[in-house]
Steps between C-alpha positions, in 0.01 A plus 500: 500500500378144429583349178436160387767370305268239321310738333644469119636808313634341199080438318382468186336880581843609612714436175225635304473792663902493538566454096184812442767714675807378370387503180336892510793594689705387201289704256613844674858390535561338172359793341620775740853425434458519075249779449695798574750344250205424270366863491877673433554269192143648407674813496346629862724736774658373782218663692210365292601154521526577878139560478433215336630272748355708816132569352478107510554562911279831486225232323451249749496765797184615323377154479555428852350787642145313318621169526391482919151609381521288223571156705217513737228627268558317161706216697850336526490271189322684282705839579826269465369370144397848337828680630753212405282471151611867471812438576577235267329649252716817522765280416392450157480811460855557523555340138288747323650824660656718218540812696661629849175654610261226461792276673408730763152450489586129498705501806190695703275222371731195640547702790126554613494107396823413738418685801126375538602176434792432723260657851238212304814270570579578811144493677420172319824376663435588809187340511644175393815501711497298796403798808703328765826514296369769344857674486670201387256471286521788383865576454535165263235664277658880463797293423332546141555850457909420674505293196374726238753757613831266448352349162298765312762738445726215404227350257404812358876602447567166332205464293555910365852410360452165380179572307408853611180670619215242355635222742474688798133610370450125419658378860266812664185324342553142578600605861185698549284208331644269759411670806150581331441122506669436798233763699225342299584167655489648878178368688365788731176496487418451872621802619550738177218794530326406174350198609471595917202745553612522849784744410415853565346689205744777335251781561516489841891611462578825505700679213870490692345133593492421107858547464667451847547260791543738814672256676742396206622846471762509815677160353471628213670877537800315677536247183450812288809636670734227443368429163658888410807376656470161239427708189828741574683200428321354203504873379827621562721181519678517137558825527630508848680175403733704208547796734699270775619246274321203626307436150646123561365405838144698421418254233440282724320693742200341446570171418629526899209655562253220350697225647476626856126559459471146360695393846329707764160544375406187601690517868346868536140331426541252809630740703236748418258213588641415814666825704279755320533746270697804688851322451465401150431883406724636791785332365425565085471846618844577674670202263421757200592785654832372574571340152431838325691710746744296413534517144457898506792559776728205434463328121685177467444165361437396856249719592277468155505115618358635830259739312332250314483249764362790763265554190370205494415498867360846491250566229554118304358360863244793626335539172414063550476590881255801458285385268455192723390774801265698331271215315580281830374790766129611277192348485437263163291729350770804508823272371420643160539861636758410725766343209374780277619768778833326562609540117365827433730653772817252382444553107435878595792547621721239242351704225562898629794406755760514218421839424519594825831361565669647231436876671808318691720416228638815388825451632513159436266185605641423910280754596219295409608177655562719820143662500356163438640387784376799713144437328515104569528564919247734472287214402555330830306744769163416248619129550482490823188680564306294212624156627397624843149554417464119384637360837 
């Protein structure tokens, strides 16, 4: 593959697009990490504040199953605008919530506003990105959401003690308002489907056609795959961590975890762009699998170091890697559909895959480390014959 190193990444379209994402991805994390807590101390189960951080997920798969339709017949910017206007608005609307169930009803709002907005992000990115280092590119500008996950639980914790829920409402808004400017500033009119009558008319789509990209949906049922391997840990991992009295070392499990993203994201990009895509996923695939056998059969300090890191280069690098594949490989006028097919088959299966993990946890959570595992190779058959199909 030819790439010409001149081409510049680093634009004024690329750290707007970069700080829309950061900043969105903030909103979920900052929030995510407090609101459970929020809804107990509102007197709320265990189970219903559960819900109340998992109907936020359940909200922006809804929005993303529309949000493909959505880009190419109302347009990039002005889908981006109404959706991230909904989601910051949603945000003030935390401060006047008296009452578990409308919190609910809250969360489902900023959830349809989220999910719509970040595939808005996303396709508006990779129309701006450079295409020849389009996975360099690429992996400098998920680096957003790598970001969000280190600092928004760590803002959201330290903002809920030291002044309680308001400041994480008030950090949510101000977040949200940024990247709502930040997309208003992107230039896209040449290509964006609002202002190009060449681009194919919705009708002519059929219903499946509204929602999904055919050709997305291989990459995107092997991402799907790790992903349930990913949300075991982010599930499972205190609990897990008491039961074989590593509490200590998983703390930092993700700060690992971010930090080796940071590092390789970039590295995986250029070698994405240069030797293709079949060894970046190859070796995220089988680096995953290994990391969580490990921590099912053998739990140490040294092998939750080599968890996170084979994290990292499993679903950290092929969720950057994939999404690069499936808006790369489709025609302009079906990157909309193709980004909104990728993270309905990831966020489907972050938002139900806990549940069905803990069928495995009866006797204790290794079981579900080990099955991940199992799960995570069976991703790589559907690799191979995906990337296959694009050689």
């Amino acid at each position: 593959m030819n790439v010409n190193a001149d081409e510049k990444i680093f634009t004024k379209s690329f750290f707007l697009v970069f700080i829309s994402l950061l900043c969105t991805a903030l909103v979920m994390y900052v929030l995510m990490s407090t609101v459970t807590e929020y809804a107990t101390s509102m007197g709320s189960s265990a189970t219903v504040a559960g819900l109340v951080s998992g109907i936020y997920i359940f909200g922006g798969l809804c929005s993303r199953i529309y949000s493909g339709n959505a880009l190419e017949r109302i347009g990039w910017k002005k889908t981006a605008l109404i959706f991230m206007s909904i989601h910051f608005l949603s945000c003030l609307l935390y401060f006047i919530v008296l009452d578990v169930n409308v919190l609910l009803i809250v969360r489902f709002i900023h959830g349809i506003g989220f999910g719509a907005s970040a595939n808005a992000i996303v396709t508006i990115a990779s129309d701006v990105l450079p295409k020849n280092r389009f996975g360099e590119a690429f992996g400098y500008f998920m680096m957003g959401t790598t970001l969000a996950v280190g600092l928004g639980p760590f803002i959201g914790g330290f903002l809920y003690d030291a002044v309680g829920s308001y400041g994480c409402f008030l950090s949510a808004a101000i977040f949200s308002a940024v990247a709502l400017i930040s997309i208003s500033l992107v230039d896209v009119s040449a290509n964006d489907p609002a202002n190009n009558p060449q681009i194919r008319a919705d009708e002519e789509y059929s219903g499946f056609e509204k929602i999904f990209e055919r050709g997305a949906i291989p990459v995107s049922l092997f991402t799907a795959l790790t992903s349930l391997g990913y949300v075991s840990i982010l599930s499972f991992y205190r609990l897990y961590a008491a039961e074989v009295n590593l509490t200590s070392i998983f703390s930092w499990f993700f700060i690992i975890y971010s930090l080796v993203l940071i590092l390789s994201r970039p590295i995986a990009g250029r070698i994405q762009d240069r030797g293709g895509d079949m060894i970046i996923c190859v070796v995220g695939i089988v680096a995953q699998s290994v990391g969580l056998f490990l921590i099912a059969v053998f739990p140490s300090t040294l092998t939750v170091i080599v968890c996170a890191v084979c994290a990292a280069l499993g679903f950290g690098t092929l969720n950057s890697a994939c999404t690069t594949i499936v808006t790369r490989n489709v025609s302009q006028n079906r990157r909309s559909y193709a980004v909104s097919t990728f993270f309905i088959f990831c966020d489907a299966t972050m938002g139900f895959g806990p549940a069905l993990l803990g069928l495995f946890a009866s006797n204790g959570y290794a079981p579900v480390y080990l099955i991940s595992s199992i799960i995570t190779v069976l991703a790589l058959p559907i690799c191979l014959f995906a990337l296959k199909s694009f050689e």
